[in-house]
N, C-alpha and C positions, 0 to 999 in steps of 0.2 A: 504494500500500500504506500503512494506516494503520502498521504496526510499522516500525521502522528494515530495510529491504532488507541481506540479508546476501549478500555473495559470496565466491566462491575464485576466486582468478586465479594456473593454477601457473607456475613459471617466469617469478615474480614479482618478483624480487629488482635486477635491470636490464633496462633496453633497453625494447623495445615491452610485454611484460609489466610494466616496473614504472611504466609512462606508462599501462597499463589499469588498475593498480589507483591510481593517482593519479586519474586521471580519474573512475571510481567513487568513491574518496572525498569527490571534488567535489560532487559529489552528493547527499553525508550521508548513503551508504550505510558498512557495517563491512564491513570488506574483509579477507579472507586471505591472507597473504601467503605461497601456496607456495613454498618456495625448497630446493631437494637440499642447500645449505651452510648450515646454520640458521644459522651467523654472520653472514653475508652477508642472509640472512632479516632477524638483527636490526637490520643495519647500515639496511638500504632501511625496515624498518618506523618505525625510530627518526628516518629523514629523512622521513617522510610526517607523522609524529604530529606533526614540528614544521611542518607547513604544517597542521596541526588534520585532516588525518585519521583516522579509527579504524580503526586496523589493526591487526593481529595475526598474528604468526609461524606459520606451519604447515610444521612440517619435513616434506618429502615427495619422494621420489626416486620418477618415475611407472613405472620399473620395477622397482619391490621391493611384493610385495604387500605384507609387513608395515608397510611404510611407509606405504604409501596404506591401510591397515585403521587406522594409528595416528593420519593425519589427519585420518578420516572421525572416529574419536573423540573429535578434539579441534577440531571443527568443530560437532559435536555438544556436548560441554561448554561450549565458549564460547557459542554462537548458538542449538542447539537446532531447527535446519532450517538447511537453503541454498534461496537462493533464486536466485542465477546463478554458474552454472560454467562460467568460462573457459580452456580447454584450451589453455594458451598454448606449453609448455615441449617445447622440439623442439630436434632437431640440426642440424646436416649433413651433418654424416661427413666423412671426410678428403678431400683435395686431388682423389685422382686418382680418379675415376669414369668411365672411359672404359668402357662395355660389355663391349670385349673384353677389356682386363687388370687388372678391377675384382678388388679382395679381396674376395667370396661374405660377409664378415664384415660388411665397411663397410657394404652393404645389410643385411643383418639388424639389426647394430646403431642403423641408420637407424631402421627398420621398427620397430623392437623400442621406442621412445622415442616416436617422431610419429606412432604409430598402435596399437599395443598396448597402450602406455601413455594413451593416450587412454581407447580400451574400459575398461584396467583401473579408471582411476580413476573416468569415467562411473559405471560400474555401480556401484561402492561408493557412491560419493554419490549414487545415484539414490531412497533412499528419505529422505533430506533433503532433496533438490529435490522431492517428493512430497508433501511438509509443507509445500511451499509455495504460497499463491493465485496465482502468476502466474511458475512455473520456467523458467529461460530457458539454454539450453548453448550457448554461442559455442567452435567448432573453428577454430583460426588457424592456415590455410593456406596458400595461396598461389598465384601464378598459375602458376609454373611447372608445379601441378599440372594446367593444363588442356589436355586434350588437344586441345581444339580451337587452341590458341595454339600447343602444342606442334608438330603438323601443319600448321600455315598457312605454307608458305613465304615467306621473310622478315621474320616476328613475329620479336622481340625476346625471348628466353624461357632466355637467360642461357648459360652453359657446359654440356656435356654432363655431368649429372650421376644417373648410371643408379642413385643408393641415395637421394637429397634428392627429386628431383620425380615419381617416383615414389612416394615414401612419402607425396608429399602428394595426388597422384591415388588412392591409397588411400584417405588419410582424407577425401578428397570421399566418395567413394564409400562409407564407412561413414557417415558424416553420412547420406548419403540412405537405408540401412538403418536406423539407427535411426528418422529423420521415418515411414516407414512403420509401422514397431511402435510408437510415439507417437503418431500421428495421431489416437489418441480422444482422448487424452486434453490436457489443457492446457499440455503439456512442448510448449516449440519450440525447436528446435536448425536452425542454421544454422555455415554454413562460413562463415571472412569472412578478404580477404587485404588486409595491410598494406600492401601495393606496399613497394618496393623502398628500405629505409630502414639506414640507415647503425647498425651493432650490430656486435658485437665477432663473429657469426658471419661478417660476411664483409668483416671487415677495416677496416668503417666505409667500404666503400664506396659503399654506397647515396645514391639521391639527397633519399630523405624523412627527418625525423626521426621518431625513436622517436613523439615528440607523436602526429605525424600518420598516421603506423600504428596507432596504439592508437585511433581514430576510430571505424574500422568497426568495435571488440569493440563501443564502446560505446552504438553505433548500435543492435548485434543482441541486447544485451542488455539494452538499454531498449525493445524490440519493445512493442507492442499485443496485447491478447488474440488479436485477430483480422491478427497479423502472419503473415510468411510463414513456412513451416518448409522445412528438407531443400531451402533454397538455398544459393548461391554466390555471395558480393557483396564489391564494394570500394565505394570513396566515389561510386564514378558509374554504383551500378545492379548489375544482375545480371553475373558473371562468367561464359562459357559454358564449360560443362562439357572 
């Protein structure tokens, strides 16, 4: 792209989101910094600009629409298009997910954050990534969303968690809805998972760093025209469904 590359990366403030929008800035791309605690927005922005990033605060909670209509506005004032949207900001929900004495809430609140708020914010920003010669939507995932790992006895695919890996087998499965309703056009959206990196969701015990999670955003968000859409990938290829 001849113009300076603009992105949103929400749930940008720490951990593997604020290691994506680093990593885009690397790049000499302007980067948005979604963050639900604007403070916190300014805190991570104001530590990127002094590594010569161009960044900028985007207050946004992905389940409040007025939020996400105020930062499609102000993504719009500053940049005037988006050209990659990275849907980074998710939960887990509490401790205890066991199927049978799960709280009905934990799931929905899950749902309601890693997959709802995906859709919501997608579609608001989708006529700024439309504006753009080469729009690219990166959804960070995860493996425990796959049911094929899920189902393989003896795979490795973490604690029973009936509101978290499911909500992310969800948002595979909305990824590959929308690559369908995109496919004329030159939006490519892809699912990408960070493998298992040490962030304050799960207690910093993970074995990757944030760095190295935020790989694959930026792998799917620097795609080729004629890259893939409506896949599932980490650092070593396609993740199966």
């Amino acid at each position: 792209m001849n113009e300076q590359t603009i992105a949103l990366v929400t749930g940008a403030n720490k951990g593997i989101g604020y290691e994506i929008a680093a990593g885009l800035g690397a790049l000499g791309w302007r980067v948005g910094v979604g963050a639900r605690d604007a403070e916190r927005g300014e805190a991570a922005v104001a530590k990127l600009r002094a590594a010569d990033v161009d960044a900028f605060v985007v207050p946004l909670d992905v389940t409040e629409d007025a939020s996400v209509a105020a930062a499609v506005a102000l993504v719009e004032e500053r940049a005037g298009r988006l050209d990659v949207l990275v849907n980074n900001a998710g939960i887990t929900g509490s401790a205890a997910q066991q199927p049978t004495t799960v709280d009905v809430t934990t799931v929905r609140t899950a749902v309601e954050t890693n997959v709802i708020g995906v859709i919501r914010v997608t579609n608001a920003m989708l006529p700024l990534l439309r504006r753009s010669p080469s729009p690219r939507i990166v959804n960070m995932s995860s493996s425990v969303g796959s049911l094929t790992k899920q189902s393989t006895p003896g795979a490795e695919t973490g604690p029973i968690a009936v509101a978290y890996a499911p909500s992310k087998t969800f948002l595979n499965a909305v990824t590959v809805q929308y690559a369908k309703e995109l496919r004329d056009t030159n939006i490519l959206i892809n699912a990408g998972c960070p493998g298992y990196c040490a962030t304050d969701l799960n207690g910093f015990r993970g074995v990757r760093t944030p760095e190295q999670g935020a790989a694959i955003a930026l792998r799917l968000a620097t795609l080729p025209d004629d890259g893939p859409t409506g896949g599932f990938f980490d650092d070593e290829g396609e993740v199966p469904w």
